[in-house]
N, C-alpha and C positions, 0 to 999 in steps of 0.2 A: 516195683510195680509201676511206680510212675516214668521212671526210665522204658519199659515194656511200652507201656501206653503211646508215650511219644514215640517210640518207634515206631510202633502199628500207625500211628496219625500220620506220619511223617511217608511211610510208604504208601497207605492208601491215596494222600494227594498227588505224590509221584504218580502213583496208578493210573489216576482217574485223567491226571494232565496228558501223561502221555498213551494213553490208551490207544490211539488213532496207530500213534507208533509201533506199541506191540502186536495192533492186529498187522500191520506191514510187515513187520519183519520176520526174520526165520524162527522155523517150531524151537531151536533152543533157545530163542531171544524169550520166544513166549513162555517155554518152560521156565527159565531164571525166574523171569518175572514171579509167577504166579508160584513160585518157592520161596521169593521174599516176601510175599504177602503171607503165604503159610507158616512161616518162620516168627512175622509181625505176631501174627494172629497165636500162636504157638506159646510166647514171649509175654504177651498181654495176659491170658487166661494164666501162665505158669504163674507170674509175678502178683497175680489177685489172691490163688491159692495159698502162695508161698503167706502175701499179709493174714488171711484169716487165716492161717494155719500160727502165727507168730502170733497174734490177737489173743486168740480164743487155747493157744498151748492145745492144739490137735495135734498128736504124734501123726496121725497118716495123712495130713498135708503137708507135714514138714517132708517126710518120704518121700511124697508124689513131687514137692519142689526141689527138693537134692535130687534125685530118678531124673528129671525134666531138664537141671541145669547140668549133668553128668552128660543128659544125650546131645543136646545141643553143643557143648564140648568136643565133644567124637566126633561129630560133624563136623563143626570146621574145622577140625585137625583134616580128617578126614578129603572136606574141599579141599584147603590149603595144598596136601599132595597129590590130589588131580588136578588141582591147576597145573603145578610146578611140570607134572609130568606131562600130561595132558597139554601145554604150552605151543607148542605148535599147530596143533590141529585147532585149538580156539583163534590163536594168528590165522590159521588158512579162513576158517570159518567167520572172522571179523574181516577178514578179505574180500568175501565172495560177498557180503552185506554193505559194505561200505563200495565196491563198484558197481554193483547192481544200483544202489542209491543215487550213483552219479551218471551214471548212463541214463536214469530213466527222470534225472533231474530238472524239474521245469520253472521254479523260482515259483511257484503258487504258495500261497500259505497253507504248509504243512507241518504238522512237528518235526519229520525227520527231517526235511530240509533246513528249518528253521537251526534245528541243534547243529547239524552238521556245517550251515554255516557259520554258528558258531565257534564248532571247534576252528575251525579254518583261520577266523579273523583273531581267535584268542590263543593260540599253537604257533600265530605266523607260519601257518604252513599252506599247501595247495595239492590237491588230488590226497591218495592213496599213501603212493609209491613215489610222485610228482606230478607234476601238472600233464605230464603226459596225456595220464587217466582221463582228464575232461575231454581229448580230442574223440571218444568213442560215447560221448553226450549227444542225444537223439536229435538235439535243438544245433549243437553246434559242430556236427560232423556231414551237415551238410553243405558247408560252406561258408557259413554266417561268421564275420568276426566278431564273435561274441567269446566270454568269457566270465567265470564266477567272479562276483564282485565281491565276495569276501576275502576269496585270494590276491586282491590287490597288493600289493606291495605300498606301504604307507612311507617307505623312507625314499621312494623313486619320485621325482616330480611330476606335477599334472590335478585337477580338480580332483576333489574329494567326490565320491562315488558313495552309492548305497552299500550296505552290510550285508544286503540279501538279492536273493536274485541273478539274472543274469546282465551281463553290464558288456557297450560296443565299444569296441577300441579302434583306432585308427590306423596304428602301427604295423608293421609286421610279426610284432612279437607282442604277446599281449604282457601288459606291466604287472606281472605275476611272483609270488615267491619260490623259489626251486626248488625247496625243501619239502617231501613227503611228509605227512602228515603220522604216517609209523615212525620214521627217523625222530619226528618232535615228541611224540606220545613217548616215544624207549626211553629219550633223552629225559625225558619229566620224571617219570617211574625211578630211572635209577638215580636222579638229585635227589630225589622225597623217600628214597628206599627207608629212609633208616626213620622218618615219621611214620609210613606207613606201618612198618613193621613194631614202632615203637605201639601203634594205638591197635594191633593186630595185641600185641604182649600185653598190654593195658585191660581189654579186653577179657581177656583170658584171665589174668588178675583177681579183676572184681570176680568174676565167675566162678574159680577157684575158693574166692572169700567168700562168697554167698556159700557153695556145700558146707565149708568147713563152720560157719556160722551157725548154719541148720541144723547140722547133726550135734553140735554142741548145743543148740537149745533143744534139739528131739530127746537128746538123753538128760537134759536140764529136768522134762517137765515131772513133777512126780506124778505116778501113777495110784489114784487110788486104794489103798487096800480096805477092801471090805469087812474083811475079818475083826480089823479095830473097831468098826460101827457099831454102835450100842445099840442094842436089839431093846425093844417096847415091850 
């Protein structure tokens, strides 16, 4: 329950922070979103049941909290193999999000900008695909030698620049890093494959513990019988 709890806490502040964001972005950004909260939310109320139902020795909350940890179960089994399979079209689809981002990019203070220049400076990477991407930027395809200043390249010499925003260069070539921003993301995922997957199996674990808990205390509790009552 209290695991529950802080999840729900944990994605509503996400929610609330980045809100400006999910109204931005595309209807499945917005769907996830608003399926982690329902998940939170979901997660919270199962984990309250599950306690009074362990408290008070209720057989049909211990039901309703094995039923609730079984479905959420299937579910992500379930996600898990549309992701996997599904994997290219969410790539196409974080494609078409992530250059639209950069084309209509203006260094204002926004959340997406703000994250995305984060990924940038903390990936060491620049654009998409590569720096290419920023030459079709509403601000810098008009001429202006301008360039994202989170793309900088820190091990190239020259003053230290902002983290955000857009930043002028003098050069011919802005002092940028060449590397796409997908090539650093894949390259992450498959070093951490085997964390992820380990706290994906961790997960599942507990979850598994919890039914098998329940149902041995569902058939723990005794029931009852009336018939032994001494009648007055």
């Amino acid at each position: 329950y209290l695991f529950a709890s802080l999840l729900l806490s944990v994605l509503t502040c996400i929610f609330f922070s980045v809100q400006h964001a999910v109204q931005e972005s595309s209807h499945t950004v917005k769907v996830a979103s608003y399926i982690l909260i329902g998940v939170g939310s979901l997660s919270m109320a199962m984990g309250f049941f599950g306690c009074i139902g362990a408290i008070y020795e209720i057989r049909c909350l211990l039901g309703l909290y094995f039923t609730c940890l079984l479905l959420i179960l299937i579910a992500q089994i379930t996600a898990g193999v549309l992701i996997y399979f599904q994997r290219d079209r969410l790539k196409h689809e974080m494609s078409n999000i992530i250059k639209d981002l950069i084309i209509n990019y203006t260094g204002e203070n926004r959340t997406t900008e703000h994250t995305w220049d984060y990924i940038q400076k903390t990936m060491k990477c620049c654009g998409w695909t590569g720096p290419g991407n920023w030459s079709q930027n509403l601000l810098i395809s008009n001429g202006t030698k301008l360039y994202s200043c989170s793309c900088r390249n820190e091990s190239l010499p020259g003053t230290e620049v902002k983290s955000v925003g857009l930043c002028e260069h003098l050069l011919s070539d802005p002092p940028v890093y060449q590397t796409g921003c997908i090539t650093s993301v894949e390259k992450w995922l498959l070093d951490n494959c085997g964390v992820i997957l380990g706290i994906c199996v961790g997960v599942a674990v507990v979850e598994l513990l919890g039914m098998i808990l329940s149902m041995c205390l569902c058939k723990s509790v005794v029931q009852e019988d009336y018939t032994k009552v001494p009648k007055y």
